[in-house]
N, C-alpha and C positions, 0 to 999 in steps of 0.2 A: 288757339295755339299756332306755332309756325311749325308744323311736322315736315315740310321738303329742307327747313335750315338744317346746315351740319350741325350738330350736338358739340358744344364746348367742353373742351379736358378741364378746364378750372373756369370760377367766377368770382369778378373779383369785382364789388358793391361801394362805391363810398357817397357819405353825403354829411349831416348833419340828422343831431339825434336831443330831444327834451328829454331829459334822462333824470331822473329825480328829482324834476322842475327844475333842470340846471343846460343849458346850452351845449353841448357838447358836440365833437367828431365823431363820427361811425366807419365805420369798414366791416364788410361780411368777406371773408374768402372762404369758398368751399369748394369743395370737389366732389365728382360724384359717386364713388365710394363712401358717402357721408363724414368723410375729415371734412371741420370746417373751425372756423375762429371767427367771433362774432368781436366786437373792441368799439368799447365808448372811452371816447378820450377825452380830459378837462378837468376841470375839478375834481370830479368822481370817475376815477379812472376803473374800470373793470373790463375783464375779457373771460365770455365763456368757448369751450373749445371740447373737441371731441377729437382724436388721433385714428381713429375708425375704431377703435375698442371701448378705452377709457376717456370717460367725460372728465373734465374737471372745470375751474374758472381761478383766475386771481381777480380776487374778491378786494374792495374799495381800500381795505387796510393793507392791500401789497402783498397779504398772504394765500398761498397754494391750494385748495384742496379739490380731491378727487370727490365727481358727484353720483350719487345712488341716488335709488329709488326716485321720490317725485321728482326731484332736482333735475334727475336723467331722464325721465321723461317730457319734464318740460322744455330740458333741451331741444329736444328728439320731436316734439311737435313744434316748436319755432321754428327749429330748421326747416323742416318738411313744409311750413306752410310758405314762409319767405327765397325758398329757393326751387320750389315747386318738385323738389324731389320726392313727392309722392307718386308724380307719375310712372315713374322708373319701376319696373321690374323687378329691381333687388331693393329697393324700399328696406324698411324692416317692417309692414303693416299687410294686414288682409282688408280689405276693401271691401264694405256693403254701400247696397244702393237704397236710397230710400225716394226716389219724385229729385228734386236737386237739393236732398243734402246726402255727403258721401258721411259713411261710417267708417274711419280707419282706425283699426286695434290694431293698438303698440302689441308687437311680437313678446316684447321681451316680460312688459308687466299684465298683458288683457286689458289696459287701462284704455277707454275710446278717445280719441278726436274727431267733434265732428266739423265736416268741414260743410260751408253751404255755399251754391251754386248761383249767381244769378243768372237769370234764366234767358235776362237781356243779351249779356256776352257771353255765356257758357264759361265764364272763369270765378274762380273764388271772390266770395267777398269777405267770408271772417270762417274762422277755423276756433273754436273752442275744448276748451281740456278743465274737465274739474280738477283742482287743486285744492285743499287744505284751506286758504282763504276764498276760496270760493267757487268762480269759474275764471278759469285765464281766457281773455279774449282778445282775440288777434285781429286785429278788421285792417281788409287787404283791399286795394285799389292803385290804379295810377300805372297801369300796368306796361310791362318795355318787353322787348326780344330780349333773348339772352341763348341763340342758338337755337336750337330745337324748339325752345318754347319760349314763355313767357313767364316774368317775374314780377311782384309787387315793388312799384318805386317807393308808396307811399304806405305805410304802415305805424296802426294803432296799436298800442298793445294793452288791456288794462286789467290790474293785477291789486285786489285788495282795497280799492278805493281809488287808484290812481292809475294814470293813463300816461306814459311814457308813447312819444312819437318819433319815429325813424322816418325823412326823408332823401332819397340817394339821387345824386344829380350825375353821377357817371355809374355805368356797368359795361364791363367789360370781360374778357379772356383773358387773364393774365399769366406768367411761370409762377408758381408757387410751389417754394423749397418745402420739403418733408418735412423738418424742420421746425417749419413754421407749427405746424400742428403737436407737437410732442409735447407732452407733461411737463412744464420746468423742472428742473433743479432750483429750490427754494430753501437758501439760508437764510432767516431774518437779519436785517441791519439795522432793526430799530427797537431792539431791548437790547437792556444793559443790565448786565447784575453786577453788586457792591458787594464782594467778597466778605468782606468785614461786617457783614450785617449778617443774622442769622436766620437759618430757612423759616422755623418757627415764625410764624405773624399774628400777632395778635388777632384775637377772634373770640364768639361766642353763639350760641347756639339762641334765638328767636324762641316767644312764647311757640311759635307754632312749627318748630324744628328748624328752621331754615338756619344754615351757618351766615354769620353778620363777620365782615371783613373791614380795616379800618386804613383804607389807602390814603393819600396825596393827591389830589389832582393841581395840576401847573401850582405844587408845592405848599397847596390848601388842606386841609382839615376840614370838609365839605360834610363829615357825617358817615353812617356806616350804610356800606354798600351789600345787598346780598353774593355769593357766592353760589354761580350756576352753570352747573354744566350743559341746561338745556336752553339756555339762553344764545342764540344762532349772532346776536350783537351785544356790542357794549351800551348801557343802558344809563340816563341820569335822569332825575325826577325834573321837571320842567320849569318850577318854582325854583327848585336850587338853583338850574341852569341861569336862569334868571337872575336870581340873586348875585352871582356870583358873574353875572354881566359876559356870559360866556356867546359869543355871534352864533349866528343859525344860519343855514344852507340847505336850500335842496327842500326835497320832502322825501318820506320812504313810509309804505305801509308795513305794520307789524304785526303779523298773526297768530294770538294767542288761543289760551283755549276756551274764551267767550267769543271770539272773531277777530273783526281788522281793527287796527286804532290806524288813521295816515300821521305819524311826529315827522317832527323837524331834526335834523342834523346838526350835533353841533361838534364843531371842532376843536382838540383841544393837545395842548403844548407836552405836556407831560402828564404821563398816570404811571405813579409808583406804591407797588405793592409791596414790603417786605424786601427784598435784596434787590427785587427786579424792576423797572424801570422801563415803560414803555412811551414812546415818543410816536406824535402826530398822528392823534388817536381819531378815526370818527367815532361819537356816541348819539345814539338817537334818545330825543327826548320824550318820555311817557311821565304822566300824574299817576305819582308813586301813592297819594297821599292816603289812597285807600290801605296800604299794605301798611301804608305807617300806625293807622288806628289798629289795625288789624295785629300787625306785631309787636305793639305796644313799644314804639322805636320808631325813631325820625327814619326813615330810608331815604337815602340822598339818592342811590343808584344800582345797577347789576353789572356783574365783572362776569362777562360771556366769553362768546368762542375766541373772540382776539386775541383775548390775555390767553387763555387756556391752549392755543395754537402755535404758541410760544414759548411753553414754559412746562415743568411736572409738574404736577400740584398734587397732594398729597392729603388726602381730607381723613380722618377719625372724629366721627358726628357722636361718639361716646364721649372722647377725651372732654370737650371737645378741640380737635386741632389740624393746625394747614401750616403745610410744608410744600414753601415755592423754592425750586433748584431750578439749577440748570438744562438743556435738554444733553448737550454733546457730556456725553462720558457717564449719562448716568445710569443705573443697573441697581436692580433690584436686592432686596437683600433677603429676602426670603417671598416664596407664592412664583405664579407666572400669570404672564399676559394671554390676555382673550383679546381675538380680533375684533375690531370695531371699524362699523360701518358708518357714514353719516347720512343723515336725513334732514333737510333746510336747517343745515346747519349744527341738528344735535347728534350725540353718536347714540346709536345703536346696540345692544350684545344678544346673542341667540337665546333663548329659556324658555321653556315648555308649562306649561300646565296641565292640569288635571283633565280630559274633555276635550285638546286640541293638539294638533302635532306643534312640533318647533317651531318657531317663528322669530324674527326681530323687534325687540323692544325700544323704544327712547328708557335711552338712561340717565334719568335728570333729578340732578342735587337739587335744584331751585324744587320741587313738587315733594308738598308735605303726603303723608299716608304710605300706604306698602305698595299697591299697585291698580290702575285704571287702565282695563283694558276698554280701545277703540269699537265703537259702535258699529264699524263693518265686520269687526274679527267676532262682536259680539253676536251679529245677526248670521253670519255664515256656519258657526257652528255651532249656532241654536244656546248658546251656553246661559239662556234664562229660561227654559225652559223646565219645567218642573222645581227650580230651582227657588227656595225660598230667599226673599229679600224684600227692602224698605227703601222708601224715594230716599235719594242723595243728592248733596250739588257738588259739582268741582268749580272752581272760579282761578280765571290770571286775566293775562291783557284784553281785554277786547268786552269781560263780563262776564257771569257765569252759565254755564249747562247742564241738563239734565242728567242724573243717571242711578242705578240703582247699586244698594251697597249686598254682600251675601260673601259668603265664604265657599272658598275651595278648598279639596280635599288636600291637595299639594303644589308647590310651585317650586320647580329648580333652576337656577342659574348661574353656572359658574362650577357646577359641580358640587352645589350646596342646595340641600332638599329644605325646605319650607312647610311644613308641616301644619294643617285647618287653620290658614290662613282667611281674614276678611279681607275684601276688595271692592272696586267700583265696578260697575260693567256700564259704561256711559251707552246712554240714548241720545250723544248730542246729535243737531244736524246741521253742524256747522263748526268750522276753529280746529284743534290742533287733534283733538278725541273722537272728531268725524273723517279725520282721513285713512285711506285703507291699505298704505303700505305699509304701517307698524302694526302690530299686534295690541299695542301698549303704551303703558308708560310707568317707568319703575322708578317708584319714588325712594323718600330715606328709610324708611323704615325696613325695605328691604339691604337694607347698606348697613346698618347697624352691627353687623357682627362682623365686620370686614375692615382694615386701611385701605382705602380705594385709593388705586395712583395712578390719573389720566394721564395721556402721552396723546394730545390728540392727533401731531401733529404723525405720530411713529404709527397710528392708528392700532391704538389698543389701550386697553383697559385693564388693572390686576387688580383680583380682588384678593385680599390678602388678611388671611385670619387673624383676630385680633387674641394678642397673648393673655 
């Protein structure tokens, strides 16, 4: 490191960046207070960013959101590893030593980075963070001044099956406005709702519960798409895509709860739901074709967090029926809103079981059965212990995992007690039921007695008892 250089008040990184197999601009600015804005420019435009509190990013569809749990972690170790602000003092990590690899645990979650030394140079050469798809690995080299110390020019990052690369050909000190770091203000300009049409959309409920939704894409009749809230992208089977002669771009990994799938991008002109109308959509492509045997139903695709980030939607999985409105002016007509967190993408809401304190769940429409709790929340408070049950599988993107089925004494959510309920308690080690910031995952059958009406966008959730 250069420890006699003056320490820079801001750093400001640009070069080029491989960013979903697609050529792109970069910029890092950060400060050392950790506000920083990371920004891939190009085809796939995104920016993650942190205001020294609140993480958030504008995500490839143009829309806003504030990021928890992994999301903020993975922020939080990128940063630290690409701008070397681990060394600092006020960090947010406690520091173990082990030979040359450092241990730094995030303050905020206990979660580790490890970071490893070469022993050649004494500076890093990749920094690692388990994630949900796997392990994120950041491999660092190419190293420059940057003040006080030294910064990676050259940076891998790979995430899922796929390895995204940042190369920066200037670093310097630059003025950077407060400004720059703040949370936008985010009105969408790319849905359009048809007054004249009514919220009601046709729909129907799947042998296997799943709500089946029957949109437009660029004015098509492509087939019936599911309807999910735990779906973090908009989703179209690869075959239709195909068919229907739609281009591809890019590559993106997708981590379901058998692991990674890496699909292709593909872009598309219009997708119209029921009133609403969304324009220059990315949808990534997955082989639906299993769900199709599976739900005895062609599935052309999944209507995710995009559409749902822009609109109410309004599910009765009895009726069954979906009600897409407006976001500005709308208001409840009976029940109240519960806050909602997200997690890569899906939301969250707090509920307790029998045997553990409160915690946050995924609350997702797309996942048949009442509830699968995560194999870290299941291992930390022992909750198969003494407990009678029988092997189970859970299966979505990536293929299925292990876990066991048994019943709880009670589960509440929302202010609604759940009475000798059955459940999963997954043994995966690996996919969306191996990661340890949710408790869970709360499928439809715990929704059934409710009108659920997401607001993802207002962050909250109402459950709203059914007359």
């Amino acid at each position: 490191m250069s420890p006699k250089a003056p320490a820079w008040s801001s750093l400001r990184m640009t070069g080029k960046a491989q960013y979903f197999g697609i050529d792109e601009g970069y910029t890092l600015d950060a400060m050392p207070d950790g506000r920083f804005v990371q920004t891939f420019s190009g085809p796939i435009t995104e920016k993650f960013a942190c205001d020294g509190k609140t993480f958030w990013q504008v995500d490839r569809s143009r829309g806003v959101e504030k990021l928890d749990f992994e999301d903020r972690d993975r922020q939080t170790a990128t940063e630290l590893a690409l701008t070397s602000r681990w060394l600092d003092a006020n960090a947010p990590i406690v520091i173990g030593e082990d030979g040359d690899t450092l241990h730094l645990k995030l303050k905020d979650s206990g979660q580790e980075e490890i970071l490893k030394i070469d022993p050649a140079t004494h500076l890093p050469s990749e920094a690692d963070l388990p994630i949900s798809s796997g392990l994120l690995v950041i491999k660092l080299s190419e190293w420059k001044p940057a003040g006080d110390r030294e910064v990676p020019s050259h940076v891998e990052i790979t995430d899922g099956g796929l390895t995204d690369t940042i190369s920066c050909d200037h670093i310097a000190a630059a003025q950077l406005p407060a400004s720059e770091f703040e949370v936008p203000v985010w009105k969408p300009d790319d849905i359009f709702f048809d007054t004249s049409k009514p919220a009601n959309v046709e729909c129907k409920r799947a042998v296997s519960g799943h709500v089946l939704v029957h949109p437009l894409v660029d004015g098509k009749d492509l087939g019936w798409f599911i309807l999910d809230s735990g779906a973090e992208v908009m989703c179209i089977d690869k075959a239709t895509a195909d068919d229907a002669k739609l281009p591809s771009i890019g590559r993106e990994p997708v981590t379901g709860v058998g692991g990674n799938v890496v699909s292709s991008l593909r872009p598309i002109g219009e997708f119209e739901l029921g009133p609403a109308m969304m324009k220059n959509v990315l949808f990534v492509d997955l082989d639906l074709s299993q769900l199709s045997g599976f739900f005895r139903v062609k599935i052309a695709g999944i209507v995710g967090a995009d559409f749902f980030r822009r609109t109410i939607i309004a599910v009765d999985l009895k009726a069954p029926s979906v009600e897409i409105s407006k976001r500005d002016g709308y208001s409840l007509s009976s029940g109240n809103w519960l806050p909602v967190r997200f997690s890569t993408g899906n939301p969250a809401l707090e509920a307790t079981i029998d045997g553990a304190p409160k915690a946050w769940y995924r609350f997702d429409l797309g996942a048949n059965g009442f509830l699968t709790l995560h194999a870290p929340f299941v291992t930390k408070w022992k909750l198969l212990d003494g407990r009678e049950t029988q092997p189970s599988m859970s299966g979505g993107a990536g293929g299925f995992v292990t876990a066991r089925s048994g019943k709880l004494k009670w589960f509440e959510l929302g202010g609604h007690r759940f009475n000798d309920v059955r459940v999963d308690f997954s043994t995966a080690k690996q996919g969306a039921f191996a990661e340890p910031y949710l408790a869970g995952n709360i499928g439809q059958d715990a929704m059934l007695p409710f009108r659920v009406v997401f607001d993802f966008s207002g962050y909250r959730i109402a459950l709203v008892p059914r007359q």
